[in-house]
C-alpha positions, -999 to +999 in steps of 0.1 A: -331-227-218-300-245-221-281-248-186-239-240-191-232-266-178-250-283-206-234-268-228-200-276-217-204-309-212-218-310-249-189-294-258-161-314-234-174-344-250-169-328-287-129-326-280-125-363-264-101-388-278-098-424-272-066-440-257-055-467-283-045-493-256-073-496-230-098-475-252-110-453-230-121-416-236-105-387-222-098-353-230-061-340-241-061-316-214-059-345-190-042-370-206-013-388-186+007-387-220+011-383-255+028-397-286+030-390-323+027-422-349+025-421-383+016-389-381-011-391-358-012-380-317-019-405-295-033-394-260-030-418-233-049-417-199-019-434-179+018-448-184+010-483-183-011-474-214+018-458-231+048-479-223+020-509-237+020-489-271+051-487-269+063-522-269+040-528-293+024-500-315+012-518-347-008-540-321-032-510-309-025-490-339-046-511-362-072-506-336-080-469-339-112-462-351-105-436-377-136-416-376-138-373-376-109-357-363-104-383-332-070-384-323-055-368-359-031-345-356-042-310-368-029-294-403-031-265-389 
């Protein structure tokens, strides 16, 4: 039998994006910030992180894995 909180850690780590400047993962819920780039959201776990993007976006841009649905905005 599959403990709960097995199951919700398999399924917090199903909705965790990657912040394009330091890379690390976090979940939306919690991130410090967010901010929409060619038509993509960006999460970011701190303002450091963002104001970095900022400055520079095409830098950490071109960096984003583009792999299932991490970090896309939805079409819904």
């Amino acid at each position: 039998m599959v403990s709960l909180f097995a199951e919700y850690a398999k399924n917090y780590e199903e909705y965790l994006v990657r912040d394009p400047v330091c890379r690390m993962h976090i979940h939306p819920e919690y991130a410090a910030d967010l901010d929409f780039y060619k038509g993509r959201i960006l999460y970011f776990c701190s303002f450091p992180c963002k104001e970095k993007f900022v400055a520079d976006p095409e830098k950490y841009f071109l960096e984003i894995p583009v792999k299932g649905n991490e970090n896309k905005q939805s079409s819904e």
